[in-house]
Residue, then its C-alpha position, 0 to 999 in steps of 0.5 A: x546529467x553529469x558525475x561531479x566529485x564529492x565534496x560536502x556542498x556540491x551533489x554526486x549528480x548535477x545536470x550540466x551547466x550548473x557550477x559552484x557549491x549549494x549554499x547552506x541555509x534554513x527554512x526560514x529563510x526560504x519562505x514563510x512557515x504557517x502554523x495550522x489550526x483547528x476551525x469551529x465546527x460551524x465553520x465546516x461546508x456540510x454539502x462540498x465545494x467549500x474550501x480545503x482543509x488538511x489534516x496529517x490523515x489526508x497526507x499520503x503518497x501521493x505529491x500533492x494533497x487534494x482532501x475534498x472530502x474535508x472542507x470549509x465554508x468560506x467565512x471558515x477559510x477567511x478565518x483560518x490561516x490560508x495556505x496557497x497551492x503548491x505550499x509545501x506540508x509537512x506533519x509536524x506533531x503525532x505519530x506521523x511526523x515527516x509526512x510531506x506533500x505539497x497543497x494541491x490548492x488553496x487551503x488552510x491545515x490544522x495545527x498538526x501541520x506547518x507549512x512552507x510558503x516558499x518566496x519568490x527566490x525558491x522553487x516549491x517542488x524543489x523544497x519539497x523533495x528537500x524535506x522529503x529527502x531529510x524527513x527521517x532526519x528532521x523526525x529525531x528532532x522530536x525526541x521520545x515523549x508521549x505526543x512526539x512534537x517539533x515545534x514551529x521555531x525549530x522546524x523553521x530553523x532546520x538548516x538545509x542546503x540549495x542552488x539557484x533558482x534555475x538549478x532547483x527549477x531544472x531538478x524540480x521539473x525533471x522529479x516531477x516527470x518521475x513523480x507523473x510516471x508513479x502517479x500514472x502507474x498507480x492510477x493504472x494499478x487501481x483502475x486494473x484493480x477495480x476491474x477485477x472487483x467488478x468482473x470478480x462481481x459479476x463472475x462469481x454471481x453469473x451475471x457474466x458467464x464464459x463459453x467453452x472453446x466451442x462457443x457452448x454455454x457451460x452447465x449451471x453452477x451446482x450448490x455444494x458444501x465444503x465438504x463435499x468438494x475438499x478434504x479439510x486437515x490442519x498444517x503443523x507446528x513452524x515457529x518464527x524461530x524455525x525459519x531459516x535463509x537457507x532452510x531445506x524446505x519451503x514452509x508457509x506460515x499463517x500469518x503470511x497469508x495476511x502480509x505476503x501472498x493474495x490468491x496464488x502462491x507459486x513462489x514460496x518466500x520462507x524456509x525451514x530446516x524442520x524434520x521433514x516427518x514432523x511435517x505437513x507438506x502440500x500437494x499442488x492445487x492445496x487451498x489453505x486459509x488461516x485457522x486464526x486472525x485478528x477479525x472476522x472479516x479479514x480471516x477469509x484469506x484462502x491461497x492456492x498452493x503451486x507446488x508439491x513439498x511445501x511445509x505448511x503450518x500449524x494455524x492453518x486449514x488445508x484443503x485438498x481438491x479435484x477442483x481448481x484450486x486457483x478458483x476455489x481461492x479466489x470464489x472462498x476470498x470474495x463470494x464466501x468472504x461474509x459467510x466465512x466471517x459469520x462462522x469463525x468464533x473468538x473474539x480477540x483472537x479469531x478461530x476457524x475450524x475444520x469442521x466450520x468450514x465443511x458446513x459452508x455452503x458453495x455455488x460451484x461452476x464444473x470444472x473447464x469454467x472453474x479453469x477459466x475463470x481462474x485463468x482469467x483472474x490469476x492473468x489480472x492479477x498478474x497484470x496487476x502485480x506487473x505495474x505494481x512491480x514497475x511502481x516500485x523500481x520506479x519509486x527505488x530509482x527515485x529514491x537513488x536520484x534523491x540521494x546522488x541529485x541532493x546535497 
């Protein structure tokens, strides 16, 4: 690749041999734009194999669309209006407007979506990076109303600007290696993932037992409450509007145990400039878990503070422990996740309280196996969090190329 100047029909960064300006046209003018529709309900396959259909709510992340759960039969698919594979599918009505991806087979839409049949002087992976990288742009088109819509004229005469067919395809081919990197991070990530879920399963109900380091069978996990194991206490009062950058003191509200940390906390993101003797600070090991949430289920979500000093919050249940925090999170987050649920009270607002979580009943390992298997855990997770990590500067390298490669 190479730098190029600036000017307005020609890219930052091109690979060499490619000269002149991108020549300005539309959408319709590439390729032919599909309107989907809706199919009878007769013509939907009960038993698979049928023939896709796509709805805004199967475009993802992902480049390419493959929505096997929905499909029709073959007379339904005669009937609807059929899209080939590597046709370009962009959401075009509702709240996902700007949604783009590309067919990963034959299929029709239904009318949320129109599609961009590209002709034989355009290359579709090319196009589709187009209109992903002018989504935000071509969303405005819609305006403030109720169903925000573009409708098929104007989404067709969206004007956008493109090279020849070599140089789209040699862009194209080189975004979609980038594209399989993220597609094979993220499978790397679900699969590591998914192990976690299983080992969690079997760990947590004994199936699989660790040894000590001397090759012995640990003792039998013993049933305990809550109670017997922690001091419960609640945190104190931090608002949003006591958050501050460069705030002395690390802080933890509840809320962020929903959006910004899992089973350990060892780097704490939020700071605050409140007296230090109207608050509640932590002790290393600390678990804490929301005394408030939107639902039941999603309540039992315990953090295991990594260090002294922090502020902890008003919403917040704190449990204070001789045994391994880091395993006590993860065993309350998935073991107890149900029971958790079957005593929180509310229900527009759910609430947990102390005195609730001391009655729960635990099945708890002696402490060396507590720390493996906390030990274990917490390295998937940083396996885990490792590709994620890789995913996102890969997706952030990317979205750079998009800006510099495009006109």
């Amino acid at each position: 690749m190479s730098t190029t100047s600036t000017s307005a029909q020609v890219p930052k960064l091109r690979f060499s041999g490619f000269e002149g300006e991108w020549h300005a046209t539309t959408i319709f003018e590439v390729g032919k734009v599909v309107t989907g529709g809706t199919p009878d309900t007769t013509n939907r396959s009960l038993y698979g194999g049928g023939f896709m259909f796509v709805s805004p709510a199967d475009i993802g992340d992902a480049r390419y669309v493959n929505a096997t759960a929905k499909t029709l039969t073959e007379a339904g698919h005669r009937a609807g209006r059929r899209i080939p594979k590597g046709s370009i599918l962009f959401v075009c009505i509702g709240s996902t407007i700007g949604k783009v991806a590309q067919a990963g087979a034959e299929c029709t839409t239904n009318q949320q979506i129109n599609a961009v049949v590209p002709d034989r002087k355009n290359d579709s992976n090319f196009l589709v990076c187009v209109l992903d990288k002018q989504a935000a742009q071509i969303r405005l088109l819609a305006g403030k109303q109720a169903v925000p819509i573009i409708n098929k004229s104007t989404f067709a005469a969206i004007q956008i600007t493109i090279p020849t067919l070599p140089e789209q395809q040699k862009i194209a081919a080189f975004l979609t290696a980038v594209d399989g990197r993220i597609e094979q991070l993220s499978r790397k990530k679900a699969l590591l993932e998914a192990t976690k879920k299983g080992v969690m399963q079997q760990l947590f109900t004994q199936t699989l037992r660790f040894q000590d380091d001397h090759g012995h069978d640990f003792p039998y996990w013993e049933e305990k409450t809550l109670g017997e194991v922690a001091k419960l206490s609640k945190g104190a009062g931090i608002s949003k509007a006591d958050i501050e950058e460069s705030g002395a003191t690390p802080c933890i509200r509840y809320g962020e145990l929903y959006t910004e940390y899992a089973e350990l906390i060892s780097v704490v993101k939020s700071r605050t400039n409140l007296p230090v003797k109207d608050l509640v600070l932590s002790r290393k090991n600390d678990v804490i878990i929301p005394a408030s949430g939107e639902t039941h289920i999603d309540i039992a979500r315990a953090a295991c503070v990594m260090e002294d000093g922090v502020a902890l919050g008003g919403d917040l249940n704190i449990m204070r422990t001789k045994h391994n925090g880091v395993f006590l999170a993860y065993y309350l987050n998935n073991a107890c996740k149900h029971a958790i649920a079957s005593v929180a009270q509310g229900s527009s607002v759910v609430h947990l309280y102390p005195d609730q979580l001391r009655r729960l009943a635990l099945r708890l390992p002696s402490l060396p196996e507590q720390t493996k298997i906390a030990g274990f855990l917490s390295a998937l997770d940083g396996k885990i969090g490792a590709v994620g990590e890789q995913m996102r500067q890969t997706q952030a390298w990317k979205k750079g190329l998009l800006q510099q490669m495009f006109v």
